[in-house]
C-alpha positions in Angstrom: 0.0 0.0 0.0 1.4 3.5 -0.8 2.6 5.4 1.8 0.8 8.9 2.7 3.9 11.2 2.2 7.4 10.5 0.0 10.2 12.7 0.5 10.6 13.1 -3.2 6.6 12.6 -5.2 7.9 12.3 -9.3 4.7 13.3 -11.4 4.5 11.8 -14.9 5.7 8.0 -15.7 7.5 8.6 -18.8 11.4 9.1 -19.7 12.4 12.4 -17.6 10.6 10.8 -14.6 12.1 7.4 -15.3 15.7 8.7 -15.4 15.0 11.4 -12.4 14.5 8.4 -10.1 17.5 6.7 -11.2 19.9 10.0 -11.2 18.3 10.7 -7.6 19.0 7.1 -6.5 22.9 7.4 -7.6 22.9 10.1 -4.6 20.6 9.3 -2.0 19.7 5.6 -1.3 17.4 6.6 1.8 14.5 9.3 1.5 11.5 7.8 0.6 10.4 8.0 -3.5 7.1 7.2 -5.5 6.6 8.2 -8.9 2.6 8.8 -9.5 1.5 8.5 -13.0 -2.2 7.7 -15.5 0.4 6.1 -18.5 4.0 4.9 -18.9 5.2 6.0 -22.5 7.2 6.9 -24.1 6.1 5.5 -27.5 8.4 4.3 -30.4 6.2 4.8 -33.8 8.3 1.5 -34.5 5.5 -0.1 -31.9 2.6 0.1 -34.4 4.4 -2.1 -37.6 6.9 -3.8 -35.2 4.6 -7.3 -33.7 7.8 -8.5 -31.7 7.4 -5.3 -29.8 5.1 -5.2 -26.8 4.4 -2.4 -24.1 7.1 -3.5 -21.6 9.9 -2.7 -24.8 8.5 1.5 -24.6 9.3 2.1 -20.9 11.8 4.3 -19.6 12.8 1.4 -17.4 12.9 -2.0 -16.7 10.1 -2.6 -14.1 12.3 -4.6 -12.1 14.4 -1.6 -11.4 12.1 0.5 -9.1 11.7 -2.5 -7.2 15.4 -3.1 -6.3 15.9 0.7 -5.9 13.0 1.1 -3.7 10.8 3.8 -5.6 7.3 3.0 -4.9 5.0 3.0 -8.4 1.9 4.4 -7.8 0.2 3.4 -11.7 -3.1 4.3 -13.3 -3.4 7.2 -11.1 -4.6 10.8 -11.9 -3.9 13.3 -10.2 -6.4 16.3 -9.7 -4.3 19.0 -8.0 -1.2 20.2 -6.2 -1.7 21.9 -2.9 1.8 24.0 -2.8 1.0 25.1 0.4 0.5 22.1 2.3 3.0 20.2 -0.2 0.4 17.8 -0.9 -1.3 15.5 -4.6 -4.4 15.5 -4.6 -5.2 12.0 -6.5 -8.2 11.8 -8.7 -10.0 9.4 -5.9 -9.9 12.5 -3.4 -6.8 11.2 -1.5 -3.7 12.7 -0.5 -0.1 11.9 -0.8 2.5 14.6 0.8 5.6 15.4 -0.2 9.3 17.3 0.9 10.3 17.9 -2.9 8.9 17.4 -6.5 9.1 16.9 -10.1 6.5 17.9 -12.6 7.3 15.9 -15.6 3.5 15.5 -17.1 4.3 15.8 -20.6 2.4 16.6 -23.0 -1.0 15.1 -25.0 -1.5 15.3 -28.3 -3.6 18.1 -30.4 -6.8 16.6 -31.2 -8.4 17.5 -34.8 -11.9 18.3 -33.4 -13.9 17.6 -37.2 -12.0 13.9 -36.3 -12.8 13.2 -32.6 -14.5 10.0 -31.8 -14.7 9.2 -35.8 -14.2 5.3 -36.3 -11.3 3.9 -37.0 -9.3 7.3 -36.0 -7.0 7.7 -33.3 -4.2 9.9 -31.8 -0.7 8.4 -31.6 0.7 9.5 -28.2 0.5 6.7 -25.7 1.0 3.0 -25.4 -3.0 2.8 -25.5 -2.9 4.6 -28.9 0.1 2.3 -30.5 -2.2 -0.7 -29.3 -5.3 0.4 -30.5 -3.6 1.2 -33.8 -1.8 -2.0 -34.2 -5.2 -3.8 -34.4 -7.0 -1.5 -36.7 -3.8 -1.5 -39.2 -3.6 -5.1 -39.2 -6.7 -5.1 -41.4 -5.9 -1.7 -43.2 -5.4 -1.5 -46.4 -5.0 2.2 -46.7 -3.8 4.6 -43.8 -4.0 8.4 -44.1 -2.0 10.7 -41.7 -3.0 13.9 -41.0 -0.2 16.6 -40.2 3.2 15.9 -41.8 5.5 16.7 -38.9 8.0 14.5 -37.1 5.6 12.1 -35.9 3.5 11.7 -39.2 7.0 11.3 -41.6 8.1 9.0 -39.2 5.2 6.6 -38.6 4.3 7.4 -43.2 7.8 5.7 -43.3 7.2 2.9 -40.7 4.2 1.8 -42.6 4.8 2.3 -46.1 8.0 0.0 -45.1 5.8 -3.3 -44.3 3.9 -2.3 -47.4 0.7 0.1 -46.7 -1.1 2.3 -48.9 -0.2 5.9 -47.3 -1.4 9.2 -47.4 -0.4 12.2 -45.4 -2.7 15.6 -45.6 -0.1 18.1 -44.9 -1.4 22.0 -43.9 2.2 23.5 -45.0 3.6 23.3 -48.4 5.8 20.4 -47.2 6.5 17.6 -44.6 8.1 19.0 -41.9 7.0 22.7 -42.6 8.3 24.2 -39.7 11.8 22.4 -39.7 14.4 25.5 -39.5 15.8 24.2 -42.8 13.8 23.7 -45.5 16.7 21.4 -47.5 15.9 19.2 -45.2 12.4 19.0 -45.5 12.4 19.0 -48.8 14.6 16.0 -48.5 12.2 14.7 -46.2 9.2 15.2 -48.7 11.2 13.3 -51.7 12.1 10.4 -49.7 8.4 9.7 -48.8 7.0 10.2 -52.2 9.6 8.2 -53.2 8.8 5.3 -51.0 5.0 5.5 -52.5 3.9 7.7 -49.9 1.1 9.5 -51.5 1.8 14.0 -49.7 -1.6 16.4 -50.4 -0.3 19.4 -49.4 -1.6 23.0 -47.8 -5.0 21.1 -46.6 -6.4 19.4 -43.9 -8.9 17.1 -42.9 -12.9 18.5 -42.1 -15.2 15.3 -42.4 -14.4 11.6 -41.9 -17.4 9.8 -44.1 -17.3 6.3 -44.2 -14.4 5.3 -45.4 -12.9 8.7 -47.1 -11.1 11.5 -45.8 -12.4 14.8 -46.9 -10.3 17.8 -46.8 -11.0 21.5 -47.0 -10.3 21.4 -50.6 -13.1 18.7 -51.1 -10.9 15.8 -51.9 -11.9 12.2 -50.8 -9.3 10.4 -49.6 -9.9 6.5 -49.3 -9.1 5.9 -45.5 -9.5 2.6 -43.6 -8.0 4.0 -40.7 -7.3 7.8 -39.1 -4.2 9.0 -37.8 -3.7 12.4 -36.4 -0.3 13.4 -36.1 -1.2 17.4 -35.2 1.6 17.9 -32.7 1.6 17.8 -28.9 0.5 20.8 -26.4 2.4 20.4 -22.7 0.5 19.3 -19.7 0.7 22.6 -18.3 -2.9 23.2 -16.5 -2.5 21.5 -13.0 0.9 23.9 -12.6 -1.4 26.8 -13.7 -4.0 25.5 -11.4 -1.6 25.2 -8.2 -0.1 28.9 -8.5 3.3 28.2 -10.5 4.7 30.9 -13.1 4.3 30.3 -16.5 6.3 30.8 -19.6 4.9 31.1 -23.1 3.9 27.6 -24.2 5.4 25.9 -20.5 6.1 25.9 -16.8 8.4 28.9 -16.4 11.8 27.2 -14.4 15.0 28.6 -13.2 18.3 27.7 -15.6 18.6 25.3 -12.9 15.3 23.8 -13.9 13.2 24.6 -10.4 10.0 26.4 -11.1 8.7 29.4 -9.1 8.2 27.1 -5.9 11.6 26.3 -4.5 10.4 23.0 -3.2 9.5 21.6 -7.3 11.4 21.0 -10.0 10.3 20.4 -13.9 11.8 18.6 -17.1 10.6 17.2 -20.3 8.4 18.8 -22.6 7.0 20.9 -20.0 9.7 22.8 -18.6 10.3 26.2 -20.5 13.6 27.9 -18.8 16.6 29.9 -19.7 19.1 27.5 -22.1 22.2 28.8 -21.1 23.8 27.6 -24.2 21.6 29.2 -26.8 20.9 31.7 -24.6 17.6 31.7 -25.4 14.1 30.6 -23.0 13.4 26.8 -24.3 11.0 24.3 -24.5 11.9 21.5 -26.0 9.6 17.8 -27.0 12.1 15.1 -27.8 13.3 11.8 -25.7 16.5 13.1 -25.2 15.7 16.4 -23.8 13.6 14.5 -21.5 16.0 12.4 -20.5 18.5 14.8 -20.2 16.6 17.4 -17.9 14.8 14.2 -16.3 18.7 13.0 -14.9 19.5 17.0 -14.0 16.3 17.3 -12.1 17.1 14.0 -10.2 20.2 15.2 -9.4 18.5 18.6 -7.6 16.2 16.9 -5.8 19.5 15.9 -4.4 20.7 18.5 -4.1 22.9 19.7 -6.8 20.9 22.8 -7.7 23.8 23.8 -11.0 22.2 24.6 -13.9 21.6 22.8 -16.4 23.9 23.2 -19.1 23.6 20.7 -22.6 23.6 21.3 -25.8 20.1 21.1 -27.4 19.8 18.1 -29.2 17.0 16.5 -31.7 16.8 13.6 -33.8 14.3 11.8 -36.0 14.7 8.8 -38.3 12.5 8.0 -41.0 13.1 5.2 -42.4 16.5 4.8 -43.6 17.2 8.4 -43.2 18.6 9.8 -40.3 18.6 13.8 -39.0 20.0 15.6 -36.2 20.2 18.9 -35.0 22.2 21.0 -32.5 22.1 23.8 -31.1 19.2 26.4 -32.5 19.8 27.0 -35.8 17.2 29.5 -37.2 16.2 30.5 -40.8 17.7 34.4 -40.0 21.1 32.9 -39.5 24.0 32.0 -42.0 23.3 29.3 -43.5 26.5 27.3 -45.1 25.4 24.3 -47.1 28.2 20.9 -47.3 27.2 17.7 -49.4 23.9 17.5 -51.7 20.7 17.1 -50.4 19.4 15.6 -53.2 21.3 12.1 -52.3 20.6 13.2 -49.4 24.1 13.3 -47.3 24.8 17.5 -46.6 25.2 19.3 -43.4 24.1 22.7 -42.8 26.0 24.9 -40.0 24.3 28.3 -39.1 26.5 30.7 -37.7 25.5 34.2 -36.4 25.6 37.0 -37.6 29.0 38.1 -35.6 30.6 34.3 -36.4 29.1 32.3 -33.4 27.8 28.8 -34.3 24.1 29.0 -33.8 23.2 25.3 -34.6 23.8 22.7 -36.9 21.5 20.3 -39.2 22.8 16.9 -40.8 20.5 14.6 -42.7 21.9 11.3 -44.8 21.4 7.5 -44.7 25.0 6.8 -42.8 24.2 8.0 -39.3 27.3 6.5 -38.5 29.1 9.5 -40.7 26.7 11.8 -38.3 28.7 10.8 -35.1 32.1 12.8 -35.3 30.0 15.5 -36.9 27.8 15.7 -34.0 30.3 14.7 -31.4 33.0 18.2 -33.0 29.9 20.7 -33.1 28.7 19.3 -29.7 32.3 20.5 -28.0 32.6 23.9 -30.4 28.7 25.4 -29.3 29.7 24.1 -25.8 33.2 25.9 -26.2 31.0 29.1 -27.8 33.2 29.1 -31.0 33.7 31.7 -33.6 34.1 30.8 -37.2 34.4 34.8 -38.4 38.0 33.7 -39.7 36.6 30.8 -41.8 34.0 31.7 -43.4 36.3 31.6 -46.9 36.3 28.0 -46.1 32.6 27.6 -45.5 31.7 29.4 -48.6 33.6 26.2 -50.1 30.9 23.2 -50.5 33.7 20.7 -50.8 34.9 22.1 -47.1 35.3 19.2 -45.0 33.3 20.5 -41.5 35.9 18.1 -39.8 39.1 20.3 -40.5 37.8 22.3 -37.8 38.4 20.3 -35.2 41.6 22.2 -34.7 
């Protein structure tokens, strides 16, 4: 039975929360932990085409691991509010569970497409639920259409024109990945999906599911046997509204140190919105990684190592054979110096500021092993805040190899 108060409650079951419990268990193996959550993602899109794969392969960790660490699992649980005050959960049965410290790591749920809710044979793709809901229905599917074309919706087009679906995606944006800082990229992106026999309407969406067709706002029919909406994520913001926290733009407004407005809780994962002190910029990222990432530095503070956090942004996505990452923050207002052909595609493209600064960087190609050095040199050089103002002859060069600058 669950105790009544934890010296550290860790809200949200997915990767930041999963990896808080094991970075605060690497520095205090006594105070008393419970993680409370309603789901246990995060998901792989490789879960919906992938039948070896099952719901214990998507967990942050291993179940056997909070058992032998001693972190109480408190699953299936909402939670209705957080009393700052009296430092207590309110659970969605009415109960109570106290706490010293906290983490709010709630993530985030997916955008429904309100013409689309509660049509048959149309579903989100956010949690395990989703994946196996989907799984079934695509089984017998012979056509699948995706609406939204962003990371999520290339990835999962790819997945299942691979075991050999019949795939649509109804992009709003002139391209897949329309909001991608570089557009080669995209573009890229967009070519490799067509050319896999992914069928891309793009600048429309979705208005009516009838039957089996997919109309769109420019009247089309698209022949659907099952529904996906891919139309991004918001944050899990409104119970830290609701108990008195700051707020940023789009998250829960946190120190570079990653504590929000009450010193006794913490945030990470797509939630957190704080001051990167490597972009210098406020950020809010959505990717494993990050969560990871600020899910091990917020374990670590509820420790008691209050440094800031301090790691390069990082972001990847595969679909199918093609591989992209991204550093830093590169933005379309920045230099832009193009390496490689993104037709093939293998190019990298470095933005710099407008004083010589590397903003970010973007690599897309089939060899992610060719990506590692590249990412590993402009992981150190944004880290050492690098200025290329004396080589920008050599980046004007396309045959430049990014490597010589390793010195």
């Amino acid at each position: 039975m669950a105790r009544k108060r934890y010296d550290v409650l860790l809200l949200g079951g997915g990767t930041a929360c999963g990896y808080a419990a094991a970075a605060f268990r690497e520095r205090d193996k006594n105070s008393t932990v419970a993680i409370i959550t309603a789901d246990r993602p995060p998901l792989s899109k490789k879960f919906i085409v992938r039948d070896d794969f099952t719901p214990k392969d998507i967990h942050a960790k291993d179940p056997s691991f909070y058992d032998e660490n001693g972190i109480d699992l408190m699953l299936n649980t909402d939670i209705a509010g957080i009393d700052t005050e009296a430092k207590e959960v309110i659970l969605g049965d009415g109960s109570k569970v106290g706490y010293g410290k906290a983490l709010y790591a709630l993530g985030s749920s997916p955008v429904e497409l309100k013409p689309l809710a509660g049509a048959p044979n149309t579903s989100v793709l956010r949690t395990t639920d989703d994946a196996v809901r989907l799984r079934a229905m695509i089984l017998s599917a012979d056509k699948v259409v995706l609406v939204g074309g962003g990371y999520i919706g290339a990835e999962a087009a790819a997945a299942l024109a691979g075991k050999g679906a019949d795939v649509t995606i109804i992009e709003r944006g002139d391209s897949v990945w329309n909001l991608f800082p570089s557009k080669a990229a995209a573009r890229a992106v967009h070519r490799y999906l067509e050319a896999m026999g992914v069928r891309i309407l793009t600048n429309q969406t979705a208005v009516e599911r009838v039957d089996k067709l997919l109309r769109t706002d420019k009247g089309e029919d698209v022949p659907a046997d099952v529904v996906v909406v891919c139309g991004g994520a918001k944050p899990n913001v409104y119970l830290a509204e609701q108990a008195g926290l700051e707020m940023g733009e789009s998250g829960v407004k946190a120190s570079s140190a990653l504590q929000s407005s009450d010193p006794k809780l913490w945030v990470a994962g797509d939630v957190a919105e704080y001051p990167d002190i490597i972009t210098k910029r406020n950020t809010r990222i959505e990717h494993h990684l990050h969560a990871k990432w600020t899910g091990e530095h917020a374990g670590r503070a509820l420790a008691g190592d209050t440094k800031a956090y301090r790691k390069v942004p990082y972001f990847f996505s595969d679909v199918g054979d093609l591989s992209m990452i991204l550093r830093g923050d590169p933005q379309p207002h920045h230099q832009v110096f193009l390496f490689g052909d993104p037709h093939e595609p293998a190019f990298t493209e470095l933005y710099l500021t407008n004083d010589g600064n590397i903003a970010g960087l973007v690599d897309l190609r089939t060899d992610y092993k060719a990506q590692e050095p590249i990412d590993e040199l402009f992981e150190r050089l944004i880290l050492e805040e690098a200025n290329l103002a004396n080589r920008l002859d050599d980046l004007r060069n396309p045959s430049f190899n990014l490597l010589d600058l390793k010195g």
